[in-house]
C-alpha positions as CSV (number, residue, x, y, z in Angstrom):
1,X,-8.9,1.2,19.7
2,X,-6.4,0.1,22.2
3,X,-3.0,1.4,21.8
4,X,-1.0,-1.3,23.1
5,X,1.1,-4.3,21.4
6,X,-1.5,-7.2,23.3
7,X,-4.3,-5.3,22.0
8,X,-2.8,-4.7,18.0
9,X,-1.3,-1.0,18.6
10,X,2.5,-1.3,17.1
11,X,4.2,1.6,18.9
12,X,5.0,-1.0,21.7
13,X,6.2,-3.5,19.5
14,X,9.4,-4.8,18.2
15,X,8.6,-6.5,15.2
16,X,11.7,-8.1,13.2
17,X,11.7,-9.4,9.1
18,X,13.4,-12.5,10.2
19,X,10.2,-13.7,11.7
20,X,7.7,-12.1,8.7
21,X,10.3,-13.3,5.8
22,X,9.8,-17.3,3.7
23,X,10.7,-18.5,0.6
24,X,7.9,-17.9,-1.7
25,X,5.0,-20.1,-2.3
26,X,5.3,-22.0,-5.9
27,X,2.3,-20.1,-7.9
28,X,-0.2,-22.1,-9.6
29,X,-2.8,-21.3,-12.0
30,X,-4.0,-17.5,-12.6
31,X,-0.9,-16.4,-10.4
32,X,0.9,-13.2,-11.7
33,X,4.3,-12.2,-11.3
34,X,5.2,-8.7,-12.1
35,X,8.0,-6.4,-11.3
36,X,7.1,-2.7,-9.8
37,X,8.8,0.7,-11.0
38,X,9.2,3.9,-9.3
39,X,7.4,2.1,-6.2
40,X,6.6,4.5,-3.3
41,X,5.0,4.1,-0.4
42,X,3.5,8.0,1.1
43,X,2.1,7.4,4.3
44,X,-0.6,9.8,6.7
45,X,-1.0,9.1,10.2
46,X,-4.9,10.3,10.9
47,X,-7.9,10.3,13.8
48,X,-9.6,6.3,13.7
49,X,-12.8,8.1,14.6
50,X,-12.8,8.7,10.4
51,X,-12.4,5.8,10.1
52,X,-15.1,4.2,12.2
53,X,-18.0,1.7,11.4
54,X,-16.5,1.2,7.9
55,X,-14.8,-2.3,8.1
56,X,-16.7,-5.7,9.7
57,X,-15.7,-6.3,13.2
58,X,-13.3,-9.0,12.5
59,X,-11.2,-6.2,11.8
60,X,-9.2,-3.5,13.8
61,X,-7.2,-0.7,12.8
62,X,-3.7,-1.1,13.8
63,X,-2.7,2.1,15.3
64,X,0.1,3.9,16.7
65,X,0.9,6.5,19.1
66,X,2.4,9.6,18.2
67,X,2.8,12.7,20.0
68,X,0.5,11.4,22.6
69,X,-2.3,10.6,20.0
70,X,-3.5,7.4,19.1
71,X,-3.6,7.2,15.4
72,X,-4.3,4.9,12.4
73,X,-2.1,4.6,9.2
74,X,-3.3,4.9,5.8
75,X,-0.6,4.4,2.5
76,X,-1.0,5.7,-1.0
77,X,1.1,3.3,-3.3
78,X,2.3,4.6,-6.9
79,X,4.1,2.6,-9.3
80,X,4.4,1.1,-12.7
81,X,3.5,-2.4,-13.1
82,X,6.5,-3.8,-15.7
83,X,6.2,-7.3,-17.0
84,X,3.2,-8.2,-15.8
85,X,2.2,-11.5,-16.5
86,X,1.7,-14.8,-15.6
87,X,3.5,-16.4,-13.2
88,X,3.3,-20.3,-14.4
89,X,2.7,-19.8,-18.1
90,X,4.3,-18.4,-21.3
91,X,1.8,-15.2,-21.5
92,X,1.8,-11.4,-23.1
93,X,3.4,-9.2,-20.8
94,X,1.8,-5.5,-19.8
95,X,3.1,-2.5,-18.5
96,X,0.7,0.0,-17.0
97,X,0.6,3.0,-14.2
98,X,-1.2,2.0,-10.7
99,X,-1.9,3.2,-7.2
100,X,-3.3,1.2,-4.5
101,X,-5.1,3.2,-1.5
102,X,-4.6,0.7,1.6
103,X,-5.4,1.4,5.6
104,X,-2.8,-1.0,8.6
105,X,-5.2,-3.4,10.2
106,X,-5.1,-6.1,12.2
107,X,-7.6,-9.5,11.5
108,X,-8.9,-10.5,15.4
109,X,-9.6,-14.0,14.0
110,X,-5.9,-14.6,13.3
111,X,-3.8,-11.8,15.0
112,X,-1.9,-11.2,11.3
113,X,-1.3,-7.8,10.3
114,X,-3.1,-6.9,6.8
115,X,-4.0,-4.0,5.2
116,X,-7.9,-2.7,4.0
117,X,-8.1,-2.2,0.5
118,X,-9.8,1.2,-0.1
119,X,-9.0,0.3,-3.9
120,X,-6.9,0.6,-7.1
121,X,-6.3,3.2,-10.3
122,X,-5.1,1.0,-12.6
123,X,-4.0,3.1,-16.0
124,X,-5.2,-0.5,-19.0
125,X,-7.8,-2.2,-20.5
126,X,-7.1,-5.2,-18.4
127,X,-8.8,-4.0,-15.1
128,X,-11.9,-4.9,-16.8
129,X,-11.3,-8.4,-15.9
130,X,-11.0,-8.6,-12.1
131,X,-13.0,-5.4,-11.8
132,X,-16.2,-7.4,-13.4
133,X,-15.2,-11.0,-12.8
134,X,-13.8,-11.0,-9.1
135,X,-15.6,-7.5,-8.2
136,X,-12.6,-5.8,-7.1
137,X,-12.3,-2.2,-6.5
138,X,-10.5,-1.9,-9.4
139,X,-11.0,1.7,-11.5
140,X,-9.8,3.2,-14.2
141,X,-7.4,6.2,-14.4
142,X,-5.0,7.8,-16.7
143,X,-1.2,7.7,-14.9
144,X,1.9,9.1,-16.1
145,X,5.0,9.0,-14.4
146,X,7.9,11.5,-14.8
147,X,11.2,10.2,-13.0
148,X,14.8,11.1,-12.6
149,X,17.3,8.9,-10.5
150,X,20.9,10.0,-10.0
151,X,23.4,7.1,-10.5
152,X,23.1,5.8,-7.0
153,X,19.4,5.4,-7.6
154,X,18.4,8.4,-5.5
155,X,15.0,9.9,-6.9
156,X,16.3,13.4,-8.2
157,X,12.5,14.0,-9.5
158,X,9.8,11.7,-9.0
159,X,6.4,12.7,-10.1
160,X,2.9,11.1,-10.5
161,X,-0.3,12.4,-12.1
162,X,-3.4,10.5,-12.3
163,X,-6.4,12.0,-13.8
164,X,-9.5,9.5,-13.0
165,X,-13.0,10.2,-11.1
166,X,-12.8,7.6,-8.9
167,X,-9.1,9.3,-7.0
168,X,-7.8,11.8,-9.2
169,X,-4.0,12.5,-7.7
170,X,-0.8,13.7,-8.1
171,X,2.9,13.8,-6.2
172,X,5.8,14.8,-6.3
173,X,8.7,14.0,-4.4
174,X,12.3,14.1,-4.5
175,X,15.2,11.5,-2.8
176,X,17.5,11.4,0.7
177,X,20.4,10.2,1.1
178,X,21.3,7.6,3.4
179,X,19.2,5.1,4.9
180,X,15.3,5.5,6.9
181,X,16.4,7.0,10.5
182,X,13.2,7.6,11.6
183,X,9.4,6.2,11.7
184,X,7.0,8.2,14.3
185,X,4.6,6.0,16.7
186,X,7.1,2.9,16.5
187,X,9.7,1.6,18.7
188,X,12.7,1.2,15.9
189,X,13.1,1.9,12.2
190,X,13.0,-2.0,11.7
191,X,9.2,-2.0,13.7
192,X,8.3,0.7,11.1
193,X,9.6,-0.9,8.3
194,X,7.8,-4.3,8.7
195,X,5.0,-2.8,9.1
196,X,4.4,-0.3,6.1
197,X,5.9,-2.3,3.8
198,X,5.7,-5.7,4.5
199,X,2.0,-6.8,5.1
200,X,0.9,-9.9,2.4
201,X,-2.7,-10.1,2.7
202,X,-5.3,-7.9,2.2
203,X,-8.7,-7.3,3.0
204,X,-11.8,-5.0,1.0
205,X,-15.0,-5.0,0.3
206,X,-16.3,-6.0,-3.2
207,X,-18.1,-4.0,-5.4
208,X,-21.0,-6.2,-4.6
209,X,-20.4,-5.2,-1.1
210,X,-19.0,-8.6,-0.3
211,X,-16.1,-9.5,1.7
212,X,-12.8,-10.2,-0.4
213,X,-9.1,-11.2,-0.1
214,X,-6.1,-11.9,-1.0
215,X,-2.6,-12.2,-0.4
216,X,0.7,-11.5,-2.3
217,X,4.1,-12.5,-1.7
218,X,7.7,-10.4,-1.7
219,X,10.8,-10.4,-0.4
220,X,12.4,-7.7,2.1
221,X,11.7,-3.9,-0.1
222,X,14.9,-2.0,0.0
223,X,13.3,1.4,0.2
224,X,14.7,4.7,0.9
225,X,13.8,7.6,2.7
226,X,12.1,10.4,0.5
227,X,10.7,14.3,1.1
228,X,7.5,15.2,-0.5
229,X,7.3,18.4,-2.3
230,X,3.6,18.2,-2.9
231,X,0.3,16.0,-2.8
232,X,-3.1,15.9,-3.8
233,X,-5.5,12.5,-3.5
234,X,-8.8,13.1,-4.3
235,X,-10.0,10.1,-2.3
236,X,-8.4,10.5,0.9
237,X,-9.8,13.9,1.3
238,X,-12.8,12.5,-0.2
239,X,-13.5,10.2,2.4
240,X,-12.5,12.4,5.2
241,X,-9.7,10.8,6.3
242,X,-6.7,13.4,5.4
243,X,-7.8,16.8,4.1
244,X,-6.0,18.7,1.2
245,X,-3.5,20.7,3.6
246,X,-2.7,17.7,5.6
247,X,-1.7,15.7,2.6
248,X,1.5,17.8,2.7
249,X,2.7,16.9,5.9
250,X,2.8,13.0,5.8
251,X,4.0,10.3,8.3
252,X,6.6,9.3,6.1
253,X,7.5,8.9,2.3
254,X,9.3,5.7,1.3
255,X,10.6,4.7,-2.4
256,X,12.4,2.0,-4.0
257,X,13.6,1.8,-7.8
258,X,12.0,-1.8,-8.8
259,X,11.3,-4.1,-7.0
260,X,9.0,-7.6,-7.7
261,X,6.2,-9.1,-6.2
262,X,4.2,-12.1,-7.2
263,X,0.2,-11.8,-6.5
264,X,-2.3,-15.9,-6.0
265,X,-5.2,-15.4,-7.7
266,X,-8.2,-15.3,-8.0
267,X,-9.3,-13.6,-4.7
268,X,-11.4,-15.5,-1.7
269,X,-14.8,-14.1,-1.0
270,X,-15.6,-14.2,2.7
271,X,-18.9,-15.0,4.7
């Protein structure tokens, strides 16, 4: 993995929203619009060799340097789904707990930044329906959320619990005030920013063992710096890529109150 900005590492880059941010694509179809509670984005910075032979080699990991180490980024991202529904049609709406497991990369064929899906607890009944009809690494998992905000919005408790098999989990975390001063392995807070939390296409591998995407859209995330208090995922230590007692010492903890995001469906499958 090459460590500089030609090559796909971001700690050389200055990357800016004015060139990421459009006006959002008119959904059609299956499209679903949904707003997301108590979103957080807890990030670890770990070794690429854990990460090695796992994606196809249109991909790259899009890594960083920090203290003098080059390392990949990989982001746990809690929240409750609110409204869920569909984005063109009158349609139930569904609130349920979820937490996406996703890894920075960079697609050679097109030079975008994406992330790798490692995949989803989704806390309803309706994962069945991508999880059998698209094949997504969708699973099931109980979620609760237990939140307290102070009036400015600042997270005076935030905590998650997941009980599942697939990536059992739980954090908690509590709110700082003032705005994101720092962002290890980039060259500005703005660099950091674009890159954790503004990446609108993804990439995993099916359940079929397929290759799958697709791509959301949002505007800018007005998150806020946050300090964990504790952190367990199951997966991450399960796939050897951040053990137990390196799960309390992240890259950086990011949260925002609601925000909203819409999501085109149904998902591509690649050759």
């Amino acid at each position: 993995m090459m460590a500089d900005g030609a090559e796909g590492g971001a700690s050389t880059l200055r990357l800016r929203f004015q060139d990421c941010l459009h006006p959002r694509p008119a959904p059609s179809g299956v499209d679903v619009l949904c707003k997301l509670q108590h979103f957080a984005i807890v990030s670890y910075a770990f070794d690429p060799a854990r990460f090695a032979g796992v994606m196809p080699g249109r991909f790259r990991l899009d890594t960083v340097s920090i203290d003098g180490q080059e390392r990949a980024l990989v982001s746990v991202v809690p929240f409750i789904d609110v409204d869920f529904t569909s984005a063109v049609f009158p349609f139930p709406k569904f609130r349920m707990g979820q937490t996406n497991y996703r890894i920075y990369i960079v697609d050679n064929e097109t030079g975008e930044r994406c992330v790798w899906f490692l995949g989803t607890t989704l806390d309803s009944w309706t994962r069945i329906v991508p999880h059998r009809l698209w094949n997504l690494p969708w699973y099931g998992g109980r979620v609760r959320f237990d939140c307290a905000q102070a009036a400015d919005g600042r997270y005076l408790r935030y905590r998650m619990d997941t009980v599942a098999q697939w990536a059992p989990a739980s954090l908690s975390l509590v709110g700082e005030a003032g705005p994101v001063e720092r962002l290890p392995g980039f060259a500005d807070v703005e660099t950091g920013l674009v890159y954790l939390t503004h990446p609108l296409r993804g990439f995993y591998h099916r359940r079929d063992g397929r290759l799958g995407t697709y791509h959301v859209w949002h505007g800018r995330l007005q998150v806020a710096p946050a300090r964990l208090e504790q952190a367990r995922f199951g997966l991450l230590d399960r796939l050897g890529l951040v053990t137990p007692e390196e799960q309390q010492h992240p890259h950086s903890v990011l949260v925002e109150p609601v925000n909203e995001f819409t999501i085109y469906l149904p998902p591509k499958v690649l050759a």
